[in-house]
N, C-alpha and C positions, 0 to 999 in steps of 0.2 A: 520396577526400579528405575530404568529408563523416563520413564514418565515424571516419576517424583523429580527427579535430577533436572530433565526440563523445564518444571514449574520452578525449583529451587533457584535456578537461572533465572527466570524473566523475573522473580519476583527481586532476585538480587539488581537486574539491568535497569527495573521499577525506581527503585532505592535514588538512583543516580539519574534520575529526568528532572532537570535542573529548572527546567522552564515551562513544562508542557508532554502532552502525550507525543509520543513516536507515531510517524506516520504508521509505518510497521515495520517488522523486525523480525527474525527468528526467533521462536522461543529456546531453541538451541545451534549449535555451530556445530556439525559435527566434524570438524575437522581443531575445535579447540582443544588445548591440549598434547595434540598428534605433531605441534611443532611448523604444519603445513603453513599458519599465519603467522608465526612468532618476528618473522625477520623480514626483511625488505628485500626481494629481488631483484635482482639485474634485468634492466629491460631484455627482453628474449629477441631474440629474430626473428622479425615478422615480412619477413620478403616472401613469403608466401599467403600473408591475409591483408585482400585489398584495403588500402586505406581510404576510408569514406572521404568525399569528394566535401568542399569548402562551399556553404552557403553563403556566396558573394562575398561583397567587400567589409559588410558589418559580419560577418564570420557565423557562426553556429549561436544558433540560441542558449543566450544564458541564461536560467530560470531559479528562485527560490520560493519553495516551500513555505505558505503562512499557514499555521495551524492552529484551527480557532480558538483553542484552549489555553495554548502556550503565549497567545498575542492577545488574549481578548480584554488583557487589564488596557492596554494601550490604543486599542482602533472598535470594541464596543459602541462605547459610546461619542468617540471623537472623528468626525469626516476631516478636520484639519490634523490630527495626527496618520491619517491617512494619506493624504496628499501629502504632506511633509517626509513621508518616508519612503512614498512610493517615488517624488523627486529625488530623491538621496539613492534609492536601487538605480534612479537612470544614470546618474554621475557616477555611480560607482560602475558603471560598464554592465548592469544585466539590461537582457530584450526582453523581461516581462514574470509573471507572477504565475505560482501555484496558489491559489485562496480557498479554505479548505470553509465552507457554507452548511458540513450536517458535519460536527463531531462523531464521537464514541457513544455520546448519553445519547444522538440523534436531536430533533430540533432542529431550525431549518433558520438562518442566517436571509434566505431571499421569498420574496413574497409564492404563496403556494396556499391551497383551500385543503390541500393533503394531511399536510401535517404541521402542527402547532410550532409556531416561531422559537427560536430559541433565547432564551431569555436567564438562564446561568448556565455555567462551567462548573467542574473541580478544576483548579490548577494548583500548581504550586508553587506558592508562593513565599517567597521568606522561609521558608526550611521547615513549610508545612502545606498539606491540602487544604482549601479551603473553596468556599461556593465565591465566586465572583459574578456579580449580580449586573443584567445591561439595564437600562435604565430607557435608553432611546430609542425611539421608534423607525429611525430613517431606514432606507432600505439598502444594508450593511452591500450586500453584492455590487450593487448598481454605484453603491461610493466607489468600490477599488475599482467599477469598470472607469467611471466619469474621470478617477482621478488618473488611470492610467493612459485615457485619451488625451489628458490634455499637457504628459510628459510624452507620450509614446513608447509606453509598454502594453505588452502583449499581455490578455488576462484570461487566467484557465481558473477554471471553478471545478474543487473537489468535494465531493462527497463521500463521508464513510457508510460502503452501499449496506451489507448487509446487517446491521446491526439495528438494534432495537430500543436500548436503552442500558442503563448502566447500573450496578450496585456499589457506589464508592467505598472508596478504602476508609479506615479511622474509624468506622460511624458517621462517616457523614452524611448517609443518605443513598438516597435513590432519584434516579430521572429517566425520563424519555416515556414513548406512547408505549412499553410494555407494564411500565407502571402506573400510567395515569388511566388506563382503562382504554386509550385510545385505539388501540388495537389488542387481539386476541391474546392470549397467554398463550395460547395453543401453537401459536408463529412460533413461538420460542424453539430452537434446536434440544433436543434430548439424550444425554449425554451416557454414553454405554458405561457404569465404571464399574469399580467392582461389587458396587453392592446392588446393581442392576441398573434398568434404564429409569434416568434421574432428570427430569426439567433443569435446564440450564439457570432457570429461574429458582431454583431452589439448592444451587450450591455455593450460595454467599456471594461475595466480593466480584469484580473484575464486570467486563463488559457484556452483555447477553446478545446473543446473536439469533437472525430467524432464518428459519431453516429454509433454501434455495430451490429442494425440492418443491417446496409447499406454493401451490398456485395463485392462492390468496396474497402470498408475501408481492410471488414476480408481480403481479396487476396492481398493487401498492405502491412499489417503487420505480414500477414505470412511468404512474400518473406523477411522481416526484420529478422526475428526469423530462417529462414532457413538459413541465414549469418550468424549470430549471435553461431545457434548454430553447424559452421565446427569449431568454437574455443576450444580449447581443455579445458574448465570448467569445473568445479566440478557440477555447476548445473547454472538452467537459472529460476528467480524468475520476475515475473510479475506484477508489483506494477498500479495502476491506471488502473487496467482489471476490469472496472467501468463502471455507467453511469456520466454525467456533474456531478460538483458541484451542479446545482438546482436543482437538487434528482428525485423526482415525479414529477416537474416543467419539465422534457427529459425524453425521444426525442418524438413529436407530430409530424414529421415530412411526408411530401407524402409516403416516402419509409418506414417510420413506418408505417403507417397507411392500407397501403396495407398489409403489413407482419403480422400486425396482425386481420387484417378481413380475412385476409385467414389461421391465424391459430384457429379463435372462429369459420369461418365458417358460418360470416354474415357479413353484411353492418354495419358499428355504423354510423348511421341517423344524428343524431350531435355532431361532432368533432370539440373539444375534450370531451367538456360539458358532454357528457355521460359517461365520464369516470370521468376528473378531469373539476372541471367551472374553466373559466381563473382566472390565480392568484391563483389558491390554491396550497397548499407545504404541507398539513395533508391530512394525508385518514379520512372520514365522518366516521360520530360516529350513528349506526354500520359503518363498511367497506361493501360499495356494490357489490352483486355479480361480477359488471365489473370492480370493482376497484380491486377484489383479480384475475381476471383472465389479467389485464392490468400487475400486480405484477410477476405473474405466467411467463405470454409472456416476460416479462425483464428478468427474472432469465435463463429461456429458454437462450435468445439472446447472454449470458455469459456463458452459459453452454458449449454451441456447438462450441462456439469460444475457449474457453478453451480445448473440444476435439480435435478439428483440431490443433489448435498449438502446444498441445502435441503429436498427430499424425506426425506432419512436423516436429516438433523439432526431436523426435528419430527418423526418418525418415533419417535424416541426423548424428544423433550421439545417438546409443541407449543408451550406456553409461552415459546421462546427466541427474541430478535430474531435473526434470521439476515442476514446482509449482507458486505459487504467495504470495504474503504480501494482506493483508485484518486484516483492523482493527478489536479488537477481541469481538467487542460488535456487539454479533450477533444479540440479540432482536429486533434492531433496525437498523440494515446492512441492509434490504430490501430496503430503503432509494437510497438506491445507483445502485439496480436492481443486487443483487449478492444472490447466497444463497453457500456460500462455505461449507455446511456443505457434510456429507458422505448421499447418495441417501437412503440410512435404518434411518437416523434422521427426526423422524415425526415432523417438526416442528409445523403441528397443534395441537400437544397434549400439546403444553405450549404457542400458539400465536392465537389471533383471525381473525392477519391479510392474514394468512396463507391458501390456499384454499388445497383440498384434493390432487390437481394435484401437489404443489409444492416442494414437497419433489424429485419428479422425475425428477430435476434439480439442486440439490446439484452436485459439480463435485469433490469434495475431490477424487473420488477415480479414475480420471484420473491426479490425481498430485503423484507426488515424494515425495517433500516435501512439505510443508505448512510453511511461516512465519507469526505471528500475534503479530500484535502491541497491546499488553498490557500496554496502553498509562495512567496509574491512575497515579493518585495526591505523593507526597512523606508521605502523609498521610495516604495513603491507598496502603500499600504496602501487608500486609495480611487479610484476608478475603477468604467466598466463595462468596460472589457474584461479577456479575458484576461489573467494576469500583472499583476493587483492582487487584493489579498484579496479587494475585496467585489464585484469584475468576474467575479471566480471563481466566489464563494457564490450571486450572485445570476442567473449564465448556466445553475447549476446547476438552476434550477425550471425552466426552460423543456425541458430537458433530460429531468430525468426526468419530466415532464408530469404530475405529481402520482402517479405509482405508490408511492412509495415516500418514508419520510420521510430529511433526511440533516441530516447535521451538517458544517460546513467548519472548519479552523482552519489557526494557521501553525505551519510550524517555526522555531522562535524561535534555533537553533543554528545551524544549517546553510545557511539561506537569506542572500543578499545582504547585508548589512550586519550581520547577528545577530552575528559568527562570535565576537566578543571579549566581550560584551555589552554592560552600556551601556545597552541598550533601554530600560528599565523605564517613560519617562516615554512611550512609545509604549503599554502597554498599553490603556489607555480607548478610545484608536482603534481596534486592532485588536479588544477584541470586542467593539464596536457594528459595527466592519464585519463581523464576521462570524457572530454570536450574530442581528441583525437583516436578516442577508440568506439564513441558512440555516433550514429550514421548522421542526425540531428543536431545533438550538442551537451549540455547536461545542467545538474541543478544539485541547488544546495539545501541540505532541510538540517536546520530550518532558520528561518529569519529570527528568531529570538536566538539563536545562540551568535549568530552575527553580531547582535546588539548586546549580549551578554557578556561575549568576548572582547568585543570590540573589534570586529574585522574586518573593520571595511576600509584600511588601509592595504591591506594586505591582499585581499581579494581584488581591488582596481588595479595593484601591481601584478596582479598575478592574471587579469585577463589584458590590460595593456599588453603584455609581452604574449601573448596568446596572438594578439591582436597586430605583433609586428613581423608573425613570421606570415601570415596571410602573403 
């Protein structure tokens, strides 16, 4: 029931993506409902949590989100609508760009022998999905670097890591190397449900994801991220270095299932039932011994993939921030088989779910940088817990225990109250809560609802006065 209620959620949050896919998101809030986001708190006392120290005189970096789907009717096929609005992000006061180069479908935005260029989206457009087609050959990445050199912005190139391809909504279709043959079906994640284990590739609609354990996937998208990073960027950010959408429901797969009987160092008798009974998406109330060390082995499988890439990435450019985006509700991120915190954050000593080994799989401190979606409501912009922007930004340091520098910001589209806009006199709030509670600075996702909204009066007033308590 839990599960169904989750899906019912995203596919409701789906409904209202105005412009484009969500970087990512929660497919549930488990504090909606309970009251915990409904209202805007009073800044708390924080004379007990150092305030992160001022980079210089141009202050913390200010960064947004371009996402290829959501922009790609506008900067596809045009280098001069690039340079025009990457001029416009300088005036309006940000230090530099998120430019998202492999969508959801996968497809690749910058030159690579790996995998096939990207050459259409789904977005949504006009109050429907539809295929939007690039036409031009230039090399999309090296535009937003060229044109960022020559305002003076910072440019990070994202990739959505683990994913394969996509089955869209409507009928419209299919894309990416899991459907054109270009790589394995077999990559695909396999999904425990109830009617047993199921190819992710054969339960309709939404994004297909390949499975992290599978050796063949990591040596595929390391030679992507070894392309990726001879470009001369500012840094290389990781978005969807995940498991599926169905959380705990992936991956049950042959190649899982060996990888981790030989990391407990036994047989599990029956699969997957010993771990999760088909169709379940909650861990058992307690969490059983094999369901925290099932946890444990995911966290692992994103650990060591995050080693290696940031090994390959500087490998090829040591110069390059390496890190990922990971939404910033950590309590509940095990979900997704990630524990991005710093390897010294015991998360047994505030989680039950948590077993003694997991802490030894945080990888914060093989990243550069860290981006975290501080995704609250417009209601909940201060606060210290969870499910407020600056409860977000600032649970964040204790978390990664200083390994790593990060940035938090909101989704200004998609999250609770955004969805029409309207917001704009909300800006000053949001980045003092978040510019002043993350160690780096923060960022906004995403640039089409800037330009949807029309924000960019609002947002230059709102880092000027950022800019004048420096």
């Amino acid at each position: 029931m839990m599960f169904i209620w989750k899906i019912f959620i995203c596919l409701s949050l789906a409904a209202f993506v105005s412009c484009g896919e969500k970087v990512d998101e929660p497919l549930w809030n488990p504090n909606w409902g309970s009251g915990e986001d409904s209202t805007q708190t009073e800044k708390p006392d924080t004379t007990d949590t150092p305030v992160p120290p001022v980079a210089g005189k141009e202050g913390k970096s200010r960064l947004v989100w371009i996402d290829a789907a959501a922009n790609f009717k506008d900067y596809a096929d045009s280098e001069d609508n690039i340079r025009k609005d990457m001029k416009r992000l300088k005036d309006t006061g940000f230090t530099g760009v998120i430019v998202e180069v492999r969508p959801t479908t996968a497809g690749l935005l910058f030159k690579s022998d790996i995998e096939k260029p990207l050459t259409k989206v789904d977005a949504w457009v006009k109050g429907a999905y539809k295929w939007l087609e690039r036409k031009s050959d230039f090399d999309y990445l090296q535009a937003f670097i060229d044109a960022g050199n020559e305002v003076g912005l910072d440019v990070f190139a994202a990739i959505n890591t683990m994913v394969g391809g996509k089955e869209c909504v409507y009928g419209l279709g299919n894309s990416g190397p899991l459907f054109d043959g270009s790589i394995s079906t077999d990559w695909a994640t396999v999904i425990n449900t109830e009617d047993g284990l199921v190819s992710c590739m054969d339960l309709g609609e939404g994004t297909k994801f390949l499975n992290p354990a599978n050796d063949e996937v990591v040596d595929y998208l390391l030679g992507i991220l070894e392309d990726l990073a001879a470009y001369d960027v500012t840094g290389i950010i990781l978005d969807r270095c995940r498991y599926d959408d169905y959380e705990l429901m992936s991956d049950f797969s042959d190649v899982s299932r060996a990888k981790f009987e030989e990391y407990i160092g036994a047989d599990v008798a029956d699969w997957p039932s010993d771990i999760f009974s088909p169709g379940a998406a909650d861990l058992d109330s307690p969490v059983t011994s094999m369901q925290k060390k099932w946890m444990e082995f995911r966290a692992k499988n994103i650990h060591d993939f995050m080693e290696k890439a940031s090994e390959r990435v500087h490998s090829v450019n040591p110069d390059v921030r390496f890190g990922a985006y990971v939404g910033a509700w950590y309590s509940s991120y095990y979900y997704s088989g990630v524990n991005w915190a710093s390897p010294d954050y015991n998360a047994r000593n505030s989680y039950t779910w948590a077993s003694p080994e997991y802490s030894k799989f945080g990888y914060a401190d093989h990243c550069d940088i860290m981006i975290i979606g501080a995704y609250a409501s417009t209601r909940s912009i201060y606060g210290s817990s969870e499910w407020t922007m600056e409860g977000f930004c600032k649970r964040a340091n204790s978390i990664f225990a200083g390994d790593v520098p990060y940035i938090g910001g909101p989704d200004i589209g998609n999250s609770t109250g955004f969805e029409n806009g309207g917001q704009g006199k909300l800006m000053p709030d949001i980045v003092d809560a978040c510019i002043n509670n993350s160690t780096e600075g923060m960022f906004f996702f995403d640039l089409c609802h800037i330009k949807m909204f029309d924000y960019w009066d609002d947002i230059k007033k709102a880092f000027d006065q950022y800019l004048e308590t420096l």
